[in-house]
C-alpha distance (Angstrom), angle and dihedral (degrees) to the residues before:
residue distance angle dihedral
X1 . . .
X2 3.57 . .
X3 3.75 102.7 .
X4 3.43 78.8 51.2
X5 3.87 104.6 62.2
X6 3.81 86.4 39.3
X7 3.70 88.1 61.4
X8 4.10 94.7 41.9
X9 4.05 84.4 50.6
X10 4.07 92.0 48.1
X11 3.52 88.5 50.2
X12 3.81 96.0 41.9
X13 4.07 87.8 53.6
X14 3.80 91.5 47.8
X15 3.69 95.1 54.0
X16 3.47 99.0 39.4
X17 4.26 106.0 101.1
X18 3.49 122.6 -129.2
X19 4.25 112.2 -101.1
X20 3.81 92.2 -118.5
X21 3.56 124.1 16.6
X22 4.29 116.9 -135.7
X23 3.51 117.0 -13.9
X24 3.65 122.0 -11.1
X25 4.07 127.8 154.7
X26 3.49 91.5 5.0
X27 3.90 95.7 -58.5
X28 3.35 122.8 117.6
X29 4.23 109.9 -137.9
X30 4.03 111.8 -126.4
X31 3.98 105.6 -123.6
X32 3.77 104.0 -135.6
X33 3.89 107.7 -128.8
X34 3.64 116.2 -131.9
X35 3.89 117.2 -96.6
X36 3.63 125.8 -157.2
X37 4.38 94.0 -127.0
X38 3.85 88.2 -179.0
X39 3.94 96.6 65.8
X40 4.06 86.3 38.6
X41 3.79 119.0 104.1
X42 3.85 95.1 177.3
X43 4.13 114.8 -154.1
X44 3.81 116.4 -117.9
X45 4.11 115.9 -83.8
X46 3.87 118.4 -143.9
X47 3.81 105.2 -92.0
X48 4.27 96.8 -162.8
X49 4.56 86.1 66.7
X50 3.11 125.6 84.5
X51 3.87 133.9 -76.4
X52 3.88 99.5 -107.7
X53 4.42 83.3 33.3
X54 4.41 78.4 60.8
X55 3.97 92.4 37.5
X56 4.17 83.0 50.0
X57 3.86 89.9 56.0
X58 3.73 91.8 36.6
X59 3.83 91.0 59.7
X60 3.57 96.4 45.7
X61 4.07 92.6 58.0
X62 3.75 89.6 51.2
X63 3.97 95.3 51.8
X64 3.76 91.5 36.1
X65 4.04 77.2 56.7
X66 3.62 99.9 46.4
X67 3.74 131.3 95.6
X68 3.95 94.6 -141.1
X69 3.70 107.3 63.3
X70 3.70 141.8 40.2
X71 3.93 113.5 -146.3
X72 3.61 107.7 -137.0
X73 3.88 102.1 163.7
X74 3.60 132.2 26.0
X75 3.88 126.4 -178.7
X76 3.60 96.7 -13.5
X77 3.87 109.8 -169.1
X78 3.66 109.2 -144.6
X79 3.51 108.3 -154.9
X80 4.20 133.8 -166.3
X81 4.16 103.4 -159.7
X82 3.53 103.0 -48.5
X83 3.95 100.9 -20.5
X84 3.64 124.9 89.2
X85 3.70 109.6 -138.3
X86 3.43 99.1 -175.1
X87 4.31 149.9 -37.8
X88 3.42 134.5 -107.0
X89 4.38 110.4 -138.7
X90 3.65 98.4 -146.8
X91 4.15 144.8 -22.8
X92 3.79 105.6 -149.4
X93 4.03 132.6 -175.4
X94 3.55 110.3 -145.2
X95 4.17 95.4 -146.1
X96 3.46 95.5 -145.3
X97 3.43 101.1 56.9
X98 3.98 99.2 19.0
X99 4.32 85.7 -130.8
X100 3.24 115.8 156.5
X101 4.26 105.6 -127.9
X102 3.78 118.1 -172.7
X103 3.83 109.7 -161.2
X104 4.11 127.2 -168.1
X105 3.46 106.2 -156.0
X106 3.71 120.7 -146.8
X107 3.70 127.3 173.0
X108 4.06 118.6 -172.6
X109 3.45 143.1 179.8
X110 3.95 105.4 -149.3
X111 3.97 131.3 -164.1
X112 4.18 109.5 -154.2
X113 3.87 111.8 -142.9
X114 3.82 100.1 -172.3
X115 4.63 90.3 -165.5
X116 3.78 81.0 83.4
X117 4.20 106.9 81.8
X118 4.21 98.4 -145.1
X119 3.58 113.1 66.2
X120 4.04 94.6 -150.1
X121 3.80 84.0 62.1
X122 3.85 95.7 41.8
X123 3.76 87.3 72.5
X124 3.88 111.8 92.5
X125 4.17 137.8 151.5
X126 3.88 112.4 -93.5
X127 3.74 89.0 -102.4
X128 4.10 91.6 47.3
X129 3.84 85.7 -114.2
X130 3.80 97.1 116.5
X131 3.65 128.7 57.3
X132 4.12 124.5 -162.2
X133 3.37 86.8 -152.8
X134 3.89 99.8 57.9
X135 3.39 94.8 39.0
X136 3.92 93.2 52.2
X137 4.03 92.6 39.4
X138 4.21 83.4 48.7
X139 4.06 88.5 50.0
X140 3.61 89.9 54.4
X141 3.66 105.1 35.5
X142 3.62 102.3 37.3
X143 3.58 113.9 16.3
X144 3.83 94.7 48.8
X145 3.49 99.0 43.3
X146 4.20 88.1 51.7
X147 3.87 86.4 74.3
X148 4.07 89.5 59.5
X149 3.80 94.0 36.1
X150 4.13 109.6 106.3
X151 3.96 92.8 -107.9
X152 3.74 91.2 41.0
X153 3.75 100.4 51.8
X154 4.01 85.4 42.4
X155 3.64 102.6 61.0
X156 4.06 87.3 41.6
X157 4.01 90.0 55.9
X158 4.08 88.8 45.4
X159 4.43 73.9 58.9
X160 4.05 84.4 50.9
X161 3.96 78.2 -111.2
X162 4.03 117.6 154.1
X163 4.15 103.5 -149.1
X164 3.52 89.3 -163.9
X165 4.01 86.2 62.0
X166 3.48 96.7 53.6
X167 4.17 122.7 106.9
X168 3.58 109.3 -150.0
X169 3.72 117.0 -130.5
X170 4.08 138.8 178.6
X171 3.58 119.5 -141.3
X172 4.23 92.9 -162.1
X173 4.08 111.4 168.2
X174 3.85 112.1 166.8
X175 3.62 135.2 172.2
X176 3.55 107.9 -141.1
X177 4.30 129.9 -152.0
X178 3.54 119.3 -156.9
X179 3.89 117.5 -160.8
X180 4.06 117.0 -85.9
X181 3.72 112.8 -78.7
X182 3.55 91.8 -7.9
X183 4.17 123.8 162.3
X184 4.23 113.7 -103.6
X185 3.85 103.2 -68.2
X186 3.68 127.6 -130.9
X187 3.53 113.7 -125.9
X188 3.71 104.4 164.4
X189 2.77 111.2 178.8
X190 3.54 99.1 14.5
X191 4.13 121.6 84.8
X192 4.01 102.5 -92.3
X193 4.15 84.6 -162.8
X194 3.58 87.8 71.3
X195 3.67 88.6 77.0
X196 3.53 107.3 96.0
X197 4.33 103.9 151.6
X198 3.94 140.2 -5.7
X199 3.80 132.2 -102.7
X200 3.74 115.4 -139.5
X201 4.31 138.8 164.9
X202 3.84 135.9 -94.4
X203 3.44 93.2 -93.6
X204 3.89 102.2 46.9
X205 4.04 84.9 59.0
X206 3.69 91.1 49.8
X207 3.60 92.7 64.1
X208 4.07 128.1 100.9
X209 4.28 88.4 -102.5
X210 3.51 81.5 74.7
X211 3.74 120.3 34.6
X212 4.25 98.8 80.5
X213 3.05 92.4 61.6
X214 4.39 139.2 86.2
X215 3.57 128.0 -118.6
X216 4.19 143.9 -160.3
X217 3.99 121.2 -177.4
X218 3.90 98.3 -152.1
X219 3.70 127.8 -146.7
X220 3.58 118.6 -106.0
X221 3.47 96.8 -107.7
X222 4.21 86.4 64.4
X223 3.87 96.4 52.1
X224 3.41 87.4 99.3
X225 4.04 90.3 47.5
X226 3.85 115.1 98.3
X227 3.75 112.5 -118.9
X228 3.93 107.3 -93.6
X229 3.57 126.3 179.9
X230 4.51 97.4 -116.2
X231 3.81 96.8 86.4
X232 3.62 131.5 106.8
X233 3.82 101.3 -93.0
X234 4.03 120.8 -150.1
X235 3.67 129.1 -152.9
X236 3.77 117.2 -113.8
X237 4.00 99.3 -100.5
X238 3.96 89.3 43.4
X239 3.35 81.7 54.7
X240 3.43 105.6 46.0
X241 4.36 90.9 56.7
X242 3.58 90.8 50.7
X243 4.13 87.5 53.3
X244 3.70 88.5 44.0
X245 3.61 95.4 60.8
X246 4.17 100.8 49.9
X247 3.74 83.0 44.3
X248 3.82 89.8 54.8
X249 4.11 83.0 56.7
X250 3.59 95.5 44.0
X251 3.66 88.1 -106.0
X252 3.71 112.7 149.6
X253 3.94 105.3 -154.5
X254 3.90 119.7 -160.6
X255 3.83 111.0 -131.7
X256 3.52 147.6 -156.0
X257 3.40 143.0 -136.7
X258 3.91 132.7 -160.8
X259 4.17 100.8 -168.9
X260 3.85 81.2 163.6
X261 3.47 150.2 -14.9
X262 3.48 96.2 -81.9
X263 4.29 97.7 19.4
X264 3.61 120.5 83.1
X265 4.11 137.1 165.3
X266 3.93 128.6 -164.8
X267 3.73 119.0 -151.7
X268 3.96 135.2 152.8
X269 3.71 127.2 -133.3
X270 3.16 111.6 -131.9
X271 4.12 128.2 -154.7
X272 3.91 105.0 -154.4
């Protein structure tokens, strides 16, 4: 059952697109290289971590796979004295070329509340905790210039690693929800293939659209799983206490559900 989540999640990070594609706000996109999944027997990843902690180890198994890059580094602590100030994701060798590529990996699951006018600040976490536009201004800004800070470009030269070599890359996959029954977004110049569901309130879900149909409230760790038909489905009003109670803790769950056998959505509930 394991191997068999770990495959759903490998497959869930390869097919989910990058949030902007080339260069945009001064950050150039990391171009995934093609991996070969059928010759790829990937090693088991800690389930008790953290989603983007598994999507970390996922990512590393596919480039470790891949024919285009070398990884040199990964999580690199970058320490001042005793304190760690921050980490560097990965230090790759593209073989081809022999350039050295640093890539921050980030991998997001983003509601879109069109009220706000600029789409790069439209994109929040469903419980409005997480901002794209932090977290991309923090990637450039910070986690960038910690390979050219003195501790930074220390521990790299202790790697035989030249900081002033070094291209710096984001590796920014997102899953993005656009609000129930909403008109086509635009996204410009954000990746409209990210969307891939809708995030809507208590009392849209408590309408008749939804009440033939079956429903599973994955775990975390399956958010990035595509919505397959061997779960443990729930009727609509077994669903709808189960919602109730993360929404009492301001717990916005991600949901599925099964309108057929072969027909699924994804949405989140959100409390606010």
């Amino acid at each position: 059952m394991q191997e068999d989540h770990l495959q759903q999640q490998i497959a869930g990070f390869l097919n989910t697109p990058a949030i902007w594609l080339n260069s945009q706000f001064g950050i150039r996109q990391f171009h995934f290289p093609q991996v070969d999944v059928l010759n790829f027997s990937p090693s088991p990843i800690p389930q008790k971590i953290r989603l983007g902690h598994q999507m970390e180890h996922v990512c590393k198994q596919l480039l470790d796979h891949s024919d285009t890059y070398e990884v040199l580094l990964y999580n690199l602590p970058i320490r001042e004295g005793k304190q760690t100030i921050g980490e560097i994701d990965f230090i790759l060798k593209e073989k081809a070329t022999q350039q050295l590529v640093h890539v921050e990996l980030t991998y997001k699951f983003y509601i879109i509340d069109p009220s706000i006018s600029e789409s790069i600040h439209q994109l929040m976490g469903p419980n409005r905790r997480d901002m794209f536009f932090t977290k991309m201004e923090k990637i450039k800004n910070a986690q960038f210039a910690l390979l050219h800070s003195l501790a930074g470009s220390s521990a790299l030269a202790q790697h035989d690693i030249n900081s002033n070599e070094i291209q710096h890359q984001a590796c920014y996959k997102a899953q993005l929800f656009e609000p129930y029954g909403s008109a086509p977004l635009h996204l410009r110049p954000l990746n409209p293939k990210c969307i891939v569901g809708y995030w809507l309130r208590m009392t849209d879900l408590q309408t008749d659209a939804f009440k033939n149909y079956q429903f599973y409230i994955p775990y975390k760790t399956q958010w990035v799983v595509a919505p397959h038909a061997e779960m443990e489905w729930t009727s609509h009003y077994e669903t709808l206490l189960e919602i109730n109670l993360r929404l009492i803790k301001q717990n916005a769950p991600m949901v599925w559900m099964k309108k057929s056998e072969t027909e699924f959505e994804k949405f989140f509930v959100v409390w606010w």
